[in-house]
C-alpha positions as CSV (number, residue, x, y, z in Angstrom):
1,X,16.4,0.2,25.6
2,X,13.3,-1.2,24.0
3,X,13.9,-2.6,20.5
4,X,11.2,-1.8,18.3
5,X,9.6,-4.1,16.0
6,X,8.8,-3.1,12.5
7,X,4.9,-3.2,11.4
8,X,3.9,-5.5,9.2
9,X,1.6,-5.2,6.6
10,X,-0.4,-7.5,5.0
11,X,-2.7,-7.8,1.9
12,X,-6.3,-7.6,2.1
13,X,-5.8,-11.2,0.1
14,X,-3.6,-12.8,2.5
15,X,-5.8,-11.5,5.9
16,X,-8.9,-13.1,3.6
17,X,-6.6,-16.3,3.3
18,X,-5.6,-16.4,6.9
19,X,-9.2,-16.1,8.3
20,X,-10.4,-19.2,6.1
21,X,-7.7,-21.5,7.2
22,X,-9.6,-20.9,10.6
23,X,-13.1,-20.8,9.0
24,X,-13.5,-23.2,6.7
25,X,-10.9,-25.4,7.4
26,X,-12.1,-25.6,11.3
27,X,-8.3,-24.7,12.6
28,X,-7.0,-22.8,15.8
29,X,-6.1,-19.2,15.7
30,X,-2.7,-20.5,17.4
31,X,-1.8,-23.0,15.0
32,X,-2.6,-20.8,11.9
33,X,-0.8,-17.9,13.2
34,X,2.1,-20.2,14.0
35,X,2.0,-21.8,11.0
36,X,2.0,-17.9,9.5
37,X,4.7,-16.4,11.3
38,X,2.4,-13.3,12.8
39,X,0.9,-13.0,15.8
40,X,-2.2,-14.6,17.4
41,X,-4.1,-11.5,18.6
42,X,-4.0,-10.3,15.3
43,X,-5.6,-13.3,13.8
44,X,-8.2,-13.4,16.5
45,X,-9.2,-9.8,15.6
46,X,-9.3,-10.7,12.2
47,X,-11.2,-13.8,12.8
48,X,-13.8,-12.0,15.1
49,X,-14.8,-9.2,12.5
50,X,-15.1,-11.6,9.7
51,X,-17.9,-13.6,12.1
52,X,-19.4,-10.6,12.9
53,X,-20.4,-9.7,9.1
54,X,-17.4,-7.0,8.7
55,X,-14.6,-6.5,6.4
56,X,-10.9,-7.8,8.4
57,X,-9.5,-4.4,8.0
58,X,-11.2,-1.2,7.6
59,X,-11.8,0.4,4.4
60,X,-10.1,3.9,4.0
61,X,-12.6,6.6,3.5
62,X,-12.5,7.5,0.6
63,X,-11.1,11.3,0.0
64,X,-13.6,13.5,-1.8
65,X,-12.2,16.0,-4.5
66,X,-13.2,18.6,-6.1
67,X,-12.8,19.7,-9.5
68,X,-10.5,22.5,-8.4
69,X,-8.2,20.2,-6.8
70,X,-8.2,17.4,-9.4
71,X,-7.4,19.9,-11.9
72,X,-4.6,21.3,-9.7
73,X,-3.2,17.7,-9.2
74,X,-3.4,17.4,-12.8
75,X,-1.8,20.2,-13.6
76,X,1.4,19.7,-10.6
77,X,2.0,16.2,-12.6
78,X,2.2,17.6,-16.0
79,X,4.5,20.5,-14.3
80,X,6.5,18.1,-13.1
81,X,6.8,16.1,-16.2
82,X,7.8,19.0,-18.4
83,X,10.8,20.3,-16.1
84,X,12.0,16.9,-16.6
85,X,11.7,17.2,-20.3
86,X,13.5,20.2,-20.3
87,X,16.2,18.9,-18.0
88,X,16.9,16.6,-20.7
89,X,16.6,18.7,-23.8
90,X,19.2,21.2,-22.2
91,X,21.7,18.1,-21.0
92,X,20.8,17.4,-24.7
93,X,21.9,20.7,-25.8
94,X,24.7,20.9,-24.3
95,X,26.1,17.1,-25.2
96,X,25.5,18.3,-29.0
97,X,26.8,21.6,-28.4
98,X,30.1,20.1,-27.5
99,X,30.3,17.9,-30.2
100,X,30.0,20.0,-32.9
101,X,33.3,22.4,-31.6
């Protein structure tokens, strides 16, 4: 059986970090990604993108919403928010409820 190794994620700040250390500083790919603990191909990939003029990691399109559904996710959140309220005030309820017997 194959044992699966978790993905690891890293910052955009740390990729930006790693690919200088092979920039700027004139390094090897290996000997920064040793020195890194991650693996070499991903450096290299990292590495080449930056030289060719692009970001290291691709940006996530960015979701367009309507007004309709920003008002809808507004309105699910403050839903939310007020059956917790009232959770409480009824656990409030009946705490004071008790006490006064």
């Amino acid at each position: 059986m194959k044992v699966r190794i978790p993905k690891r994620v890293y910052t955009e700040q740390y990729r930006e970090a790693a690919v200088r250390q092979v920039i700027d500083a004139e390094r090897s790919t290996a000997e920064v990604a040793r020195s890194l603990d991650m693996s070499e191909k991903t450096l290299a990939n990292w590495v080449r993108k930056v030289r060719r003029g692009k970001p290291p990691v691709k940006q996530a399109a960015a979701l367009q919403v309507n007004e309709a559904q920003a008002e809808l996710s507004r309105l699910r959140t403050e839903n939310a928010q007020l059956r917790v309220d009232n959770e409480i005030l009824k656990k409030a309820a009946a705490y004071f409820a008790r006490e006064s017997r």
